[in-house]
C-alpha positions as CSV (number, residue, x, y, z in Angstrom):
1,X,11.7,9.7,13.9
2,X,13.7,7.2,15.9
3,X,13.8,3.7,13.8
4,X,12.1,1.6,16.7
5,X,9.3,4.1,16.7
6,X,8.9,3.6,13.3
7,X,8.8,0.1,13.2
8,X,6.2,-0.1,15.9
9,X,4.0,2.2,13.9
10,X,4.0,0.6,11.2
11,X,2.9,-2.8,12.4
12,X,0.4,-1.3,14.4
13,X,-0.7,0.5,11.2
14,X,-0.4,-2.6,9.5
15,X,-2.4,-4.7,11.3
16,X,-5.2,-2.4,11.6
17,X,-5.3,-1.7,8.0
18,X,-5.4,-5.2,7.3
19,X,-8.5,-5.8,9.2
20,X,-10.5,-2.4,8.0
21,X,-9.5,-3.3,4.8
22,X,-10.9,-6.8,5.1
23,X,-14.4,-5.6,6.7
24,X,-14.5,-3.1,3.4
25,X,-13.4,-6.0,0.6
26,X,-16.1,-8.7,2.5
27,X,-18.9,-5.5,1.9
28,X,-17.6,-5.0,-1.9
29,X,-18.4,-8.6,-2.5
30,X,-21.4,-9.1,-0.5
31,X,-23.1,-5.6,-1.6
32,X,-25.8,-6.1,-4.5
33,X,-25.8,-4.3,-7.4
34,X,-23.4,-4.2,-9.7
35,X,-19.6,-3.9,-8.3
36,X,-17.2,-0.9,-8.5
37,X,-14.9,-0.6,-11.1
38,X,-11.6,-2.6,-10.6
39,X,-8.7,-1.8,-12.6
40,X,-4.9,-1.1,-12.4
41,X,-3.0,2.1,-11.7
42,X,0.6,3.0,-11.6
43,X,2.1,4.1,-8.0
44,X,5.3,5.8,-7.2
45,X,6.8,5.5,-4.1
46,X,9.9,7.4,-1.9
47,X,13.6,6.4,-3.0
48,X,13.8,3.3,-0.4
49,X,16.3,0.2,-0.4
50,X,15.3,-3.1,-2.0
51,X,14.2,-4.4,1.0
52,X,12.0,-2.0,2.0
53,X,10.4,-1.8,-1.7
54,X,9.8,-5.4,-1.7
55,X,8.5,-5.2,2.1
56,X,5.9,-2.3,0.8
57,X,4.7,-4.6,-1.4
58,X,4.4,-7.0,0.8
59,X,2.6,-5.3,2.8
60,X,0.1,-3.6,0.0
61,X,-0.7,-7.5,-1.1
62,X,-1.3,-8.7,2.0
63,X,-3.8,-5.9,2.4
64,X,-7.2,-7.0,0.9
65,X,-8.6,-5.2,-2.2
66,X,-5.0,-4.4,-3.2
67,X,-2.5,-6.4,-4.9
68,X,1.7,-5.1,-6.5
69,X,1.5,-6.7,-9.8
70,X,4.7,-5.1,-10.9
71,X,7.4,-3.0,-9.4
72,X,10.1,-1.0,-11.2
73,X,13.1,-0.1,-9.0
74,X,14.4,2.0,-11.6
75,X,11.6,4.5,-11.8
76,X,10.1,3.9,-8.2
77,X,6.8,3.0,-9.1
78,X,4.5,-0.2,-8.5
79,X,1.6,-1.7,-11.0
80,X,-1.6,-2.2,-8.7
81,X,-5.1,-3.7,-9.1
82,X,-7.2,-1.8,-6.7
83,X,-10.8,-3.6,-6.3
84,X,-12.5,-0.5,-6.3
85,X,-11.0,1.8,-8.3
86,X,-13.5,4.8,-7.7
87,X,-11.1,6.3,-5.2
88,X,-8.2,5.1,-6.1
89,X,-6.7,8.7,-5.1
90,X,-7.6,8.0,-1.9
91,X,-6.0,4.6,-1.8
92,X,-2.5,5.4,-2.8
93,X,-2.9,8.3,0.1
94,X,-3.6,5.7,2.4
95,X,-0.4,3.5,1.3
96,X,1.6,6.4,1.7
97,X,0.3,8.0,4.5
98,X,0.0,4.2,6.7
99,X,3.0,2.3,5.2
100,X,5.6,4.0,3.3
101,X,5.7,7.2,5.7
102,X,7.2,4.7,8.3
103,X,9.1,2.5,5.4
104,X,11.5,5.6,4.5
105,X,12.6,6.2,8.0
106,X,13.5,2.3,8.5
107,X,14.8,1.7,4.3
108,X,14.8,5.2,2.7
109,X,17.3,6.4,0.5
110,X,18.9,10.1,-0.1
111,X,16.9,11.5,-2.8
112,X,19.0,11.8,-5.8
């Protein structure tokens, strides 16, 4: 995948992740009953450079319901809190399906 391409995507993907994300975090607070589970979970991610760890995230904090408390270039992992941790399967998917497919073809590294 050509670089621009990539880039494109993933502000596109960005964007409109941002916003579905918002609608779903605005119903998790509004909802009654009691809320879903929120808790942390480790996450590793494709070799990429500094840069484009630190822009991943980036871009997983700036996406409601998600926030990098830790990251560990060594070992290639993040420390999330996921606001609803029921799927959180399903979550780390999406970060690697929506960001970091397009991050490693902009910052990836040669797997070791």
């Amino acid at each position: 995948m050509r670089r621009a391409t990539a880039a494109a995507i993933l502000l596109l993907r960005f964007f409109w992740q941002v916003l579905v994300s918002g609608f779903t975090t605005a119903g998790i607070v509004v909802r009654r009953g009691p809320p879903p589970p929120a808790g942390l979970i480790r996450m590793e991610y494709a070799p990429m450079s500094e840069t484009g760890t630190v822009l991943l995230g980036c871009m997983v904090t700036l996406t409601p319901g998600t926030t990098v408390i830790d990251i560990d270039l060594d070992r290639h992992e993040m420390l999330l809190h996921l606001l609803d941790l029921s799927d959180a399967e399903a979550t780390v998917a999406s970060i690697r399906q929506k960001f970091e497919l397009y991050l490693t073809p902009l910052f990836g590294l040669p797997e070791d």
